[in-house]
VEXDOSE-785868 format. One record per residue (C-alpha): chain; x, y, z; residue in one letter; residue number from 0. Coordinates in pm, 1 decimal. Layout:
# residues N
mol: A&x: X&y: Y&z: Z&type: A&seq: NUM $
...
//
This chain:
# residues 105
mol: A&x: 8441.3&y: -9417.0&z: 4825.6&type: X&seq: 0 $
mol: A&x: 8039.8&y: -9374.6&z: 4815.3&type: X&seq: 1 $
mol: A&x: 7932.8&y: -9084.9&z: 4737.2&type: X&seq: 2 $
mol: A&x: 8291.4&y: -8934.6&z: 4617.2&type: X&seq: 3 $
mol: A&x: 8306.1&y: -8804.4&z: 4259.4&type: X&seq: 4 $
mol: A&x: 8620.4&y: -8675.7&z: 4132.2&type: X&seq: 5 $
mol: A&x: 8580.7&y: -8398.8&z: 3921.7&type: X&seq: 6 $
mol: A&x: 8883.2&y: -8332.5&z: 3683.1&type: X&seq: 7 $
mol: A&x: 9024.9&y: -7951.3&z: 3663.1&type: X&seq: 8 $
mol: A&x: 9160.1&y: -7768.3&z: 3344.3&type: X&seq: 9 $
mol: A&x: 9432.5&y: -7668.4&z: 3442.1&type: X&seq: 10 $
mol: A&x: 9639.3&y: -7377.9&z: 3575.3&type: X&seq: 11 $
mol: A&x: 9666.4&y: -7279.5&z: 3919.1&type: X&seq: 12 $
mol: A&x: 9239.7&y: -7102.4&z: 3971.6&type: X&seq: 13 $
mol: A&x: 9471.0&y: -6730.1&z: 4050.8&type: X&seq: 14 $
mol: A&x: 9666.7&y: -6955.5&z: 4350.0&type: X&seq: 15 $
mol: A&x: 9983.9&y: -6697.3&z: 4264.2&type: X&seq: 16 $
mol: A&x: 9738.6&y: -6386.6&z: 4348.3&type: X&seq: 17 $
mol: A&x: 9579.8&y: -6510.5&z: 4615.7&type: X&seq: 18 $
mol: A&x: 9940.9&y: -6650.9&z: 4801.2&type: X&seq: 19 $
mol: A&x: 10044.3&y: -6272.1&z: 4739.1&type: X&seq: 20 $
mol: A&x: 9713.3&y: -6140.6&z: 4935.4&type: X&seq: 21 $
mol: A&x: 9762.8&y: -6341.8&z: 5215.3&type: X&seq: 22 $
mol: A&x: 9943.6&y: -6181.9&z: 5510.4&type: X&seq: 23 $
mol: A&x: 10214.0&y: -6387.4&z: 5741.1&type: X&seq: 24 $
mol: A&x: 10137.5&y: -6162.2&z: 6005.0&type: X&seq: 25 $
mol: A&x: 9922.1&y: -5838.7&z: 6064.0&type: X&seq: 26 $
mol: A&x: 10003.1&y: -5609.5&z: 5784.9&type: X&seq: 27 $
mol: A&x: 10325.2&y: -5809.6&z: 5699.4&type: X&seq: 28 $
mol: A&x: 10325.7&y: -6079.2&z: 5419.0&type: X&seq: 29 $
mol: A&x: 10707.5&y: -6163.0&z: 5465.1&type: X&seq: 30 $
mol: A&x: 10964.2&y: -6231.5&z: 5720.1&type: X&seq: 31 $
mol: A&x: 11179.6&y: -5934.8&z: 5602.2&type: X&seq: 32 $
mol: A&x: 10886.3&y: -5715.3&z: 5671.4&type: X&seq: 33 $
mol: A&x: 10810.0&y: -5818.6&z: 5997.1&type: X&seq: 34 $
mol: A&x: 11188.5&y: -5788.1&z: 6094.5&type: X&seq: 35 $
mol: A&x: 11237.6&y: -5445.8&z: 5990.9&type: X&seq: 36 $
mol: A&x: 10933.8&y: -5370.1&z: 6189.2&type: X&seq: 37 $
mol: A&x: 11036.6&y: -5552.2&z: 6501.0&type: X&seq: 38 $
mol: A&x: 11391.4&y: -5495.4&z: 6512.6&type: X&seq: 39 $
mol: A&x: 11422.5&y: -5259.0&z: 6832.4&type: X&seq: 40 $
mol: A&x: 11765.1&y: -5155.7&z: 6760.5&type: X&seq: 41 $
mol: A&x: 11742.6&y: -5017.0&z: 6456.4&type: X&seq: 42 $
mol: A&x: 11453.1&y: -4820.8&z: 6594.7&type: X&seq: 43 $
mol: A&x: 11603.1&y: -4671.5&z: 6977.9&type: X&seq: 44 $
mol: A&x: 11938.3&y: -4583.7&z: 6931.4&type: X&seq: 45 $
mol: A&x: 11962.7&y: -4601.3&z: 7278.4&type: X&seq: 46 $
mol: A&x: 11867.2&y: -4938.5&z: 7323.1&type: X&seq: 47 $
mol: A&x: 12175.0&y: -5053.3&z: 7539.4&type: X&seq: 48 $
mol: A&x: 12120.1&y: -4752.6&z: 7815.5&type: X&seq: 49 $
mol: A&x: 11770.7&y: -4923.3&z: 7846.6&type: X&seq: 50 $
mol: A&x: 11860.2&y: -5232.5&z: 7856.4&type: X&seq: 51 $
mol: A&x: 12135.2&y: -5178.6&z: 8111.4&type: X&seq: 52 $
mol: A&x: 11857.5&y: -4979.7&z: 8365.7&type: X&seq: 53 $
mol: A&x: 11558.6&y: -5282.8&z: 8267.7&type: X&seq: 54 $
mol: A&x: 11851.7&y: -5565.1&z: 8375.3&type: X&seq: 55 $
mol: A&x: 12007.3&y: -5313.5&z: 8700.4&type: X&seq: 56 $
mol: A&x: 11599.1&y: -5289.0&z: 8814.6&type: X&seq: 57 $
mol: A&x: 11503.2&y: -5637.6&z: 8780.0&type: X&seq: 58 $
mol: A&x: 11818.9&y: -5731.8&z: 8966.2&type: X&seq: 59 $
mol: A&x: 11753.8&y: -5474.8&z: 9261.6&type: X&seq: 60 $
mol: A&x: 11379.6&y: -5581.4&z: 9304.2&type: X&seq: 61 $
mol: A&x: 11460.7&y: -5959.4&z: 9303.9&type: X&seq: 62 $
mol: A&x: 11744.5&y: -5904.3&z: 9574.4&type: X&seq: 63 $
mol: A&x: 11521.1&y: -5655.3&z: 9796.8&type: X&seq: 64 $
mol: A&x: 11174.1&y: -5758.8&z: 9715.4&type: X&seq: 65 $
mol: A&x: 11030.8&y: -6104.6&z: 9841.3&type: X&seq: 66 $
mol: A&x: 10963.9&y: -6286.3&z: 9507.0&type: X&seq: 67 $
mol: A&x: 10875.4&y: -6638.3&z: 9351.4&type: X&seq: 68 $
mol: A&x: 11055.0&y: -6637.7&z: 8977.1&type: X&seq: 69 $
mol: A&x: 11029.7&y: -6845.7&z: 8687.8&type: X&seq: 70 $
mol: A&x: 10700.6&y: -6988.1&z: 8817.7&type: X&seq: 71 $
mol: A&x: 10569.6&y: -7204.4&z: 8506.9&type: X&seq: 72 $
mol: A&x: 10211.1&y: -7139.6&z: 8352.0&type: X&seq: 73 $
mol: A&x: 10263.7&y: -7289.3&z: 7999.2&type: X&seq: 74 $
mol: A&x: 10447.4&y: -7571.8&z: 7824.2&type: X&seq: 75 $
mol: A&x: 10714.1&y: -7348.0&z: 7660.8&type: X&seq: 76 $
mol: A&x: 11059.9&y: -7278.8&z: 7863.7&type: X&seq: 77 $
mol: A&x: 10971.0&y: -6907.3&z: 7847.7&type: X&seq: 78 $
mol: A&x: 10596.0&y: -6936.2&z: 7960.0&type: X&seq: 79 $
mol: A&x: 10698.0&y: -6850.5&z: 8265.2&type: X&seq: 80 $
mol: A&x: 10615.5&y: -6554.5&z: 8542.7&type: X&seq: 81 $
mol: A&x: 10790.2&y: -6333.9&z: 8867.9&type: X&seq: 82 $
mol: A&x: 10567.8&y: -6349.8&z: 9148.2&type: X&seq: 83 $
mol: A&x: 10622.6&y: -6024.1&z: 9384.6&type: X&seq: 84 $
mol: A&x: 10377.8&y: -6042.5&z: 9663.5&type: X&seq: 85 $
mol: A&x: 10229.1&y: -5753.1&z: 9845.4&type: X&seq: 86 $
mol: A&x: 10312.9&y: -5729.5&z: 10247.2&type: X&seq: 87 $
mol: A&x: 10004.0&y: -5692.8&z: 10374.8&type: X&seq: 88 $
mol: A&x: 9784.7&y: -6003.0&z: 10313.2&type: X&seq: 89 $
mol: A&x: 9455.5&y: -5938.2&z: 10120.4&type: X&seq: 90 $
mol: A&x: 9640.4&y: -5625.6&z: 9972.4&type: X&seq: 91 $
mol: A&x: 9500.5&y: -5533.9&z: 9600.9&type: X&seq: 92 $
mol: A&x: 9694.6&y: -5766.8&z: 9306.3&type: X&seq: 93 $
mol: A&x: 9904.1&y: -5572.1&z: 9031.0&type: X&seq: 94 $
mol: A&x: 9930.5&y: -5831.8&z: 8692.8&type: X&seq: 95 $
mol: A&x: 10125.2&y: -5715.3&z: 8415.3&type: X&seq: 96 $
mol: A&x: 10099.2&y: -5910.6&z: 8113.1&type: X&seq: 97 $
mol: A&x: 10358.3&y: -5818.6&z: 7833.0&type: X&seq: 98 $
mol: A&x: 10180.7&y: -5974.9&z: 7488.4&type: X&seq: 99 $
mol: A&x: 10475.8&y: -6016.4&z: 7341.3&type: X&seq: 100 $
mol: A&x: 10800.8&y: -5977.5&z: 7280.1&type: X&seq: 101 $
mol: A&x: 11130.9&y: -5750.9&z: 7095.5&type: X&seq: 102 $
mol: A&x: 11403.6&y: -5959.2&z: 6886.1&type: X&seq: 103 $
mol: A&x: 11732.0&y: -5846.0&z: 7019.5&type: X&seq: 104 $
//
């Protein structure tokens, strides 16, 4: 290659070990584990499954009585995906709720 000079190293790894530990997976976290504990919502409501049960009853009750469009697609993933609940009166003002993310149950 023109232009392209190798230049030879002397060895060792330039403080790769210390800068692999100062690199973060995610946010503060710099391991799965870490991230885990921090996201695992049932280890932090002990009441998860009462919450659950009134998030799953709700949903239910406002896709039976509500007129609604579900699982309308918006990116390439399976669960890119949105309800649409739309107001009665046409020209009505637009609620969007956008949940960034998501709890590992």
């Amino acid at each position: 290659m023109a232009g392209y000079h190798r230049k030879r190293c002397n060895g060792g790894t330039g403080g790769l070990a210390a800068k692999e530990q100062a690199i973060k997976l995610y946010r503060e976290f710099s391991t799965q584990e870490e991230i885990d504990a921090a996201y695992n919502v049932e280890l932090m409501v002990p009441s998860l499954a009462l919450h659950v049960d009134r998030f799953v009853g709700d949903s239910a009750r406002a896709r039976r009585d509500l007129t609604c469009t579900v699982d309308v697609r918006f990116g390439p993933t399976r669960d890119e995906t949105m309800d649409i609940f739309p107001a009665a009166n046409p020209g009505a003002p637009v609620v969007v709720f956008i949940h960034g993310g998501y709890w590992r149950l």
